[in-house]
C-alpha positions as CSV (number, residue, x, y, z in Angstrom):
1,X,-29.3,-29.5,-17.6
2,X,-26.8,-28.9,-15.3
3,X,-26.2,-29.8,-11.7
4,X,-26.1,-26.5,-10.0
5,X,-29.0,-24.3,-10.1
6,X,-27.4,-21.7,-7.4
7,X,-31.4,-21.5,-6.1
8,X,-29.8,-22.7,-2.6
9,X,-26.9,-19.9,-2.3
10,X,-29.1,-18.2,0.0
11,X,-30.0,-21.1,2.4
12,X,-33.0,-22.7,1.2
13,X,-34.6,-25.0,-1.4
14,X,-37.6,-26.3,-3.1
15,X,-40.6,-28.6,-2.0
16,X,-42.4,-30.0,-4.6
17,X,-44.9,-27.3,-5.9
18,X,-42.0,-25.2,-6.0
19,X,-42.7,-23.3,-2.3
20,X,-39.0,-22.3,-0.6
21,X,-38.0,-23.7,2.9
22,X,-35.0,-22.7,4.7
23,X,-32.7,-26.1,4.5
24,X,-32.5,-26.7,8.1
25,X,-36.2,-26.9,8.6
26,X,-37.6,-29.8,10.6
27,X,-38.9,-31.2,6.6
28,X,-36.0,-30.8,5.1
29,X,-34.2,-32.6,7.5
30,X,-36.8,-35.6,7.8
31,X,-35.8,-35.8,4.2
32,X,-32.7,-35.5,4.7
33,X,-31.7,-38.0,7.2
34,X,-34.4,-40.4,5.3
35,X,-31.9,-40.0,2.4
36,X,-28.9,-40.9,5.0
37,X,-31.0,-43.9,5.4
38,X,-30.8,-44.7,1.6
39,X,-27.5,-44.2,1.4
40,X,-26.2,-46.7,4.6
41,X,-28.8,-49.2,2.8
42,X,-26.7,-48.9,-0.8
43,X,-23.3,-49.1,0.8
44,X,-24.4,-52.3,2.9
45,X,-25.6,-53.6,-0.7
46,X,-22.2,-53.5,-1.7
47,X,-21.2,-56.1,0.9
48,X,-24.3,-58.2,0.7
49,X,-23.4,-62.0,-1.0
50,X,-27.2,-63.0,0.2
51,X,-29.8,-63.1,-2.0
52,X,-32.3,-63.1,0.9
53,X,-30.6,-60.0,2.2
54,X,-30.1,-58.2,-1.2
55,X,-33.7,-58.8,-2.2
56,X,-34.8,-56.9,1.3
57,X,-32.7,-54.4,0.4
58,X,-33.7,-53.8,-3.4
59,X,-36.9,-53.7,-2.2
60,X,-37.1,-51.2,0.7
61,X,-34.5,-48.4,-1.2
62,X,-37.4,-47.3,-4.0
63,X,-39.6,-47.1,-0.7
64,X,-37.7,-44.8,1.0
65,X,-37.5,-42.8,-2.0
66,X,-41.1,-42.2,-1.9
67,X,-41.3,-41.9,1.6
68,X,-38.7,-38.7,1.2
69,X,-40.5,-37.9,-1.6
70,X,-43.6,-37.6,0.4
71,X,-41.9,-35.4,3.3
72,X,-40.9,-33.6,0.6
73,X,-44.3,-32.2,-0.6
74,X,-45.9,-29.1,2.0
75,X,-48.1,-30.7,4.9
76,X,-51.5,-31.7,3.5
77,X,-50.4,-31.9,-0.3
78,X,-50.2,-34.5,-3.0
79,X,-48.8,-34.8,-6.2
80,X,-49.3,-37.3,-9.5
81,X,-45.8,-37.4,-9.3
82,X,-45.1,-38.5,-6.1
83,X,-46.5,-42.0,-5.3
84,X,-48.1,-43.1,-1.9
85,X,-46.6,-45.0,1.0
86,X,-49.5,-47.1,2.9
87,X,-50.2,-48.8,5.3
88,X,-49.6,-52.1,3.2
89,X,-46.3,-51.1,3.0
90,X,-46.0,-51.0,6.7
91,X,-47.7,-54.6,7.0
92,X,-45.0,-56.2,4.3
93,X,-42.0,-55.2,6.8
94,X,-44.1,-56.9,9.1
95,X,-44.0,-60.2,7.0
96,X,-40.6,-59.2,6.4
97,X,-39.3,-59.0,9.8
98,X,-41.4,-62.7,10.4
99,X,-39.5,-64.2,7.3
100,X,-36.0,-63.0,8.4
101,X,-36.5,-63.9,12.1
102,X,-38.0,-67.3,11.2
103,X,-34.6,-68.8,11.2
104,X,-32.5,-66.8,14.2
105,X,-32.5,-68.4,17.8
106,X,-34.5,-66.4,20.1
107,X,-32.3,-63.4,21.4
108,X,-31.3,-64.0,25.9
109,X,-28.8,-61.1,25.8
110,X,-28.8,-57.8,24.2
111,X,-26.5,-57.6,21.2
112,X,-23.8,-55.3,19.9
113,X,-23.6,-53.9,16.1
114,X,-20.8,-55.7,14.7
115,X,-20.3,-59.4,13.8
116,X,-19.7,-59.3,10.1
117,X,-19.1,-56.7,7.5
118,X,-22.4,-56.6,6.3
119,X,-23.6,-56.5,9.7
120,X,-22.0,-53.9,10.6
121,X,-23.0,-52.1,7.8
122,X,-26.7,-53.3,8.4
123,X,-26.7,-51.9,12.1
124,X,-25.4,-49.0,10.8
125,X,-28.3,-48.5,8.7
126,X,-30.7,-49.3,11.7
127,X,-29.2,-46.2,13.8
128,X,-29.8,-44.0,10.7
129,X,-33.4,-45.0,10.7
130,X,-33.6,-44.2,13.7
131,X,-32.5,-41.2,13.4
132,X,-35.0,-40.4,10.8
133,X,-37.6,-41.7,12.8
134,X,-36.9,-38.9,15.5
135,X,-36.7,-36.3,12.5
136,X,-39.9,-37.1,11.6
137,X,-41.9,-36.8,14.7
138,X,-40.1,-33.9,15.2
139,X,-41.6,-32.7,11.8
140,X,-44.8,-34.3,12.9
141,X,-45.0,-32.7,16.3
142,X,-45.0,-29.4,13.8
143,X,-47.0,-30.5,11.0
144,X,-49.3,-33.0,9.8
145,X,-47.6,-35.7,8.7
146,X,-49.2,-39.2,7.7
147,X,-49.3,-41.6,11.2
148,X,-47.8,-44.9,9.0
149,X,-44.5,-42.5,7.7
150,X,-43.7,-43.3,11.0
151,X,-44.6,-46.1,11.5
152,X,-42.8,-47.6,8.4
153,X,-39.6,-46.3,9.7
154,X,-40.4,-47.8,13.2
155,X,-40.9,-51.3,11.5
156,X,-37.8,-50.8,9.2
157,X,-35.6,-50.3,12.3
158,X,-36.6,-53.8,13.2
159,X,-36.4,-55.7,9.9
160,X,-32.3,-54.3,10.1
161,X,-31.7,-55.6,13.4
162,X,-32.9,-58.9,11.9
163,X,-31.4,-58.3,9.1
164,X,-28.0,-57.8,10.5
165,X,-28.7,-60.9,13.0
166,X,-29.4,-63.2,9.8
167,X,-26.3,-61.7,8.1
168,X,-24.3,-62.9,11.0
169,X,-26.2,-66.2,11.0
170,X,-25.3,-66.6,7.3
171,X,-22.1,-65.7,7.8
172,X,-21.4,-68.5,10.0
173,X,-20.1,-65.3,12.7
174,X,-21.8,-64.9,16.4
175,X,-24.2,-61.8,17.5
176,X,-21.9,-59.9,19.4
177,X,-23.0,-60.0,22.8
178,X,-23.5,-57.2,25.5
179,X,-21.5,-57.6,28.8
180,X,-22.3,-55.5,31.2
């Protein structure tokens, strides 16, 4: 099979169940910038030495597959093919956000994305979700879209900020802090 299919020359591309949307539409770019997401997640992998950390990580890429993979099928359908994401997955970032900010000192300043690489690259990650959090209320403001799609983006953007904070904490390498 090869890679290029040429469908797209003419500016649009394929939902599951085969329907054709231009590929600036408010869907395809909630995909899109969810697979932005994926990608900042992967390249901080690459600098992550932490189990802890790497383990969050490993875990939450296959999610935001299938949460693409869901804004990738027309408002209102499902597929066999596609899997769920639930509100149980929403309530595990919860646990994991708990977990990771079980060991931080409580934040008295507002922080700036840096510290360490993996930091860094962690915050970086964080601003890309939320990014694709505002992609997908701007799909949902359109279409239906399921309530904890964003909601599991809004509680990912939070386990990142901790995870970058722990990074730095494991790192032995101070939050950067804001000075007004």
């Amino acid at each position: 099979m090869k890679l290029y299919t040429r469908h797209g020359d003419d500016g649009t591309t394929g939902l599951f169940g085969g329907q054709r949307v231009d590929k600036d539409s408010l869907r395809v770019t909630a995909y899109g910038v969810v697979d932005e997401l994926n990608s900042a997640l992967g390249l901080a992998r690459c600098a992550c030495t932490h189990d802890e950390l790497a383990a969050i990580i490993d875990r939450v890429q296959p999610q935001l597959f299938v949460l693409g993979s869901n804004l990738c099928l027309p408002a209102g359908e499902t597929s066999e093919h596609v899997p769920p994401l639930t509100d149980q997955h929403v309530q595990q970032l919860e646990s994991l956000i708990d977990a990771v900010c079980a060991p931080l000192p409580e934040m008295r300043y507002f922080i700036l994305p840096g510290g360490c690489e993996l930091a860094a690259r962690l915050h970086v990650a964080r601003t890309t979700c939320r990014a694709a959090e505002r992609a997908v209320v701007r799909l949902a403001h359109a279409e239906p879209v399921e309530a904890h799609l964003v909601q599991y983006l809004n509680r990912l953007s939070d386990l990142l900020f901790a995870m970058a904070r722990r990074a730095n904490q494991l790192e032995g390498v101070e939050d950067v802090p804001w000075k007004p």
